[in-house]
N, C-alpha and C positions, 0 to 999 in steps of 0.2 A: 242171506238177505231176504228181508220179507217182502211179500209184492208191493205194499205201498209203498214202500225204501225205495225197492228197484222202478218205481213209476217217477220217485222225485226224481233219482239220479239221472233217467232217459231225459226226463223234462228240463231236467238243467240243463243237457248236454246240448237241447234244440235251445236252450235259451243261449248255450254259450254259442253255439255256433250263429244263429242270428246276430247276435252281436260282435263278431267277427266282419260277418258278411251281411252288412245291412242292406245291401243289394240286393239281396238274392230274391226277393220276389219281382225284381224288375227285369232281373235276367231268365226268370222260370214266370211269367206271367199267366200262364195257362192252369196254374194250383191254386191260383184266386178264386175262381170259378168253382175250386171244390170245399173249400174253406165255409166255416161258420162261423160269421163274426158278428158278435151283437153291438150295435148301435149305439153310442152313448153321447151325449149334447159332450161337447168343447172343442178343441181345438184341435184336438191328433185326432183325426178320423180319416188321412192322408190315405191309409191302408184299404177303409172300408172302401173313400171314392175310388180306388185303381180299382176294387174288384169289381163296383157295380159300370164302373167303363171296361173292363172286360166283359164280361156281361151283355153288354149292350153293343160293343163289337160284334161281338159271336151273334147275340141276334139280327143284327143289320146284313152278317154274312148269310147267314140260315134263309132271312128275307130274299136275296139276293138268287139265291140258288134256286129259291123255290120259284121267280120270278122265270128265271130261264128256265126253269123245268116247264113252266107253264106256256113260256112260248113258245119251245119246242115243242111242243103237246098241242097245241093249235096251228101251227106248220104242219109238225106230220098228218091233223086232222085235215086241215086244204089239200096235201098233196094227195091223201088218200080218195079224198074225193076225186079229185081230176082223173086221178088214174081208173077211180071206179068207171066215170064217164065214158074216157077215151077208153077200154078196156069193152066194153059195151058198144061201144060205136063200132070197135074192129069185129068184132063178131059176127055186127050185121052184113059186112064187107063181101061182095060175091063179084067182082072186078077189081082191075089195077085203077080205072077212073075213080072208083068208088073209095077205095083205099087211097089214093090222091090227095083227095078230097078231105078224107080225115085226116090223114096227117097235118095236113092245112089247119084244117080250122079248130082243131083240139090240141099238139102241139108250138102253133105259132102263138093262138089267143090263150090259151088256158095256163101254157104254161110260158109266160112272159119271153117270148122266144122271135127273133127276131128273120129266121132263116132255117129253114129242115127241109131235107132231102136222102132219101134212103137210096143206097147204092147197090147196086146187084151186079153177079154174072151172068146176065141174060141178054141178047143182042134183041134189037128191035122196041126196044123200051127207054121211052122218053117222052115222059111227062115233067111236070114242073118239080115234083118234088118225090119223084118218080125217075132213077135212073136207070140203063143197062147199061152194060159194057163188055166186051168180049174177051178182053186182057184184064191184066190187073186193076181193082179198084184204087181211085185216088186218095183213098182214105190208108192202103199199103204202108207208105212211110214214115205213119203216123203213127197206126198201134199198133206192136208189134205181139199182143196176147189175145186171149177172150174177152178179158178185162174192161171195162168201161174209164176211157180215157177224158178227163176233165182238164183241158189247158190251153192258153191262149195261142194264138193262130196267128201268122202273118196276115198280111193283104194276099197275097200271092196264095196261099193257103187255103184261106178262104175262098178263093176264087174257084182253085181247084174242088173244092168240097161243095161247096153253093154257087153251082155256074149261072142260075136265074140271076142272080143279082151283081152288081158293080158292087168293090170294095175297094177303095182307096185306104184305110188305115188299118189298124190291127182292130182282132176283136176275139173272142174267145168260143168255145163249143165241146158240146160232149161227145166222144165219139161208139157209141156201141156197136161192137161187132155181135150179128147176127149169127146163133147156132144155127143153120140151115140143113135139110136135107142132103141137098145139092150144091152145089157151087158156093161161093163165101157172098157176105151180103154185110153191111154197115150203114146204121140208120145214122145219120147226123142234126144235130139239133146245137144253132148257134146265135150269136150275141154281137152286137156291137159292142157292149164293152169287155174292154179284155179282162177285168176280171170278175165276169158274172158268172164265167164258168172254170171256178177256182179248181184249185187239183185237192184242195181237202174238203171239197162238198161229197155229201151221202148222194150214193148211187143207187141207192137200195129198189127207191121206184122207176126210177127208168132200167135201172135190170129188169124189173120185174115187165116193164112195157115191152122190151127186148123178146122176153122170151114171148107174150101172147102176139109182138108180131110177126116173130120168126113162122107162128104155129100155119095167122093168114097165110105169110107168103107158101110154104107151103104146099097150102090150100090150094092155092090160084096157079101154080105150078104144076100139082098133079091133073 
């Protein structure tokens, strides 16, 4: 059989089988999009409009994704900056008043946070945001890794965690345990609502706050 022959006979076989299953582009709609179909004025052109609304599907998806790319991309640019800041702020840090201080006004304002307080094994340290303790931190029962924990808190919880403040309802916080030198240590940063500090938020920059405060404490230790 010669190749023109063998090109009818393929071509009939998709014509027979189209006409079997005259469905089949509604159940495969994703072969529209790769199809060349020329345009002709009248009335069966049923075929051309599915492709050019797949088509414009797919570009409203395309749109869509690129949109969330972009706001992710100006999230991660805001958070990078905060953390530049407070990152910079601990540096200058040469006391626990001073460190205090920052914790305060760069994770409470900067990063939309309603309560922080860093926990330490150290007696004789009690400031506001600023804790010691001699036994175990009250953050213990909570995270039981290195891991940075995101999830919502009792009232009672809270309390335990953010002793400066009254908590009558639930509300949420992240909990990073501090790599330290010495004794164990867990920075806390929390929320009134419970879920502003979800368990599938990126941790990526308050790890990375974790580890330059770990470096201060430290500092101020030795």
């Amino acid at each position: 059989m010669s190749e023109p022959q063998l090109v009818e006979v393929v071509e009939q076989q998709v014509i027979d089988y189209l006409k079997r299953y005259p469905d089949f582009f509604q159940t495969h709609p994703a072969l529209l999009s790769e199809l060349a179909l020329p345009h002709r004025s009248g009335g069966a052109i049923s075929l051309i409009e599915r492709q050019v609304e797949v088509l414009r599907e797919r570009n409203i998806r395309v749109h869509r994704q690129l949109n969330d790319l972009l706001q992710t991309a100006r999230a991660n640019d805001g958070l990078f900056a905060k953390t530049r800041s407070l990152t910079l702020a601990l540096l200058d840090v040469s006391s626990w008043h001073e460190l205090n201080e920052v914790l305060a006004t760069h994770l409470l304002v900067d990063f939309d946070a309603d309560f922080v307080c860093c926990h330490l094994q150290r007696e004789h340290l009690n400031l506001d945001h600023l804790r010691g303790h001699a036994d175990a931190l009250p953050t213990a029962g909570l995270v039981h890794n290195s891991q940075p924990l995101c999830s919502t808190l009792r009232a009672g919880e809270l309390k335990a965690v953010f002793p400066v403040q009254d908590h009558d309802a639930d509300g949420s916080a992240v909990l990073l345990p501090l790599a330290l030198k010495a004794g164990e240590g867990c920075l806390a940063v929390g929320s009134r609502r419970p879920d502003h500090f979800a368990s599938d938020m990126d941790t990526l920059f308050i790890g990375y706050i974790g580890d330059v405060l770990a470096r201060i404490i430290d500092h101020l230790i030795s």
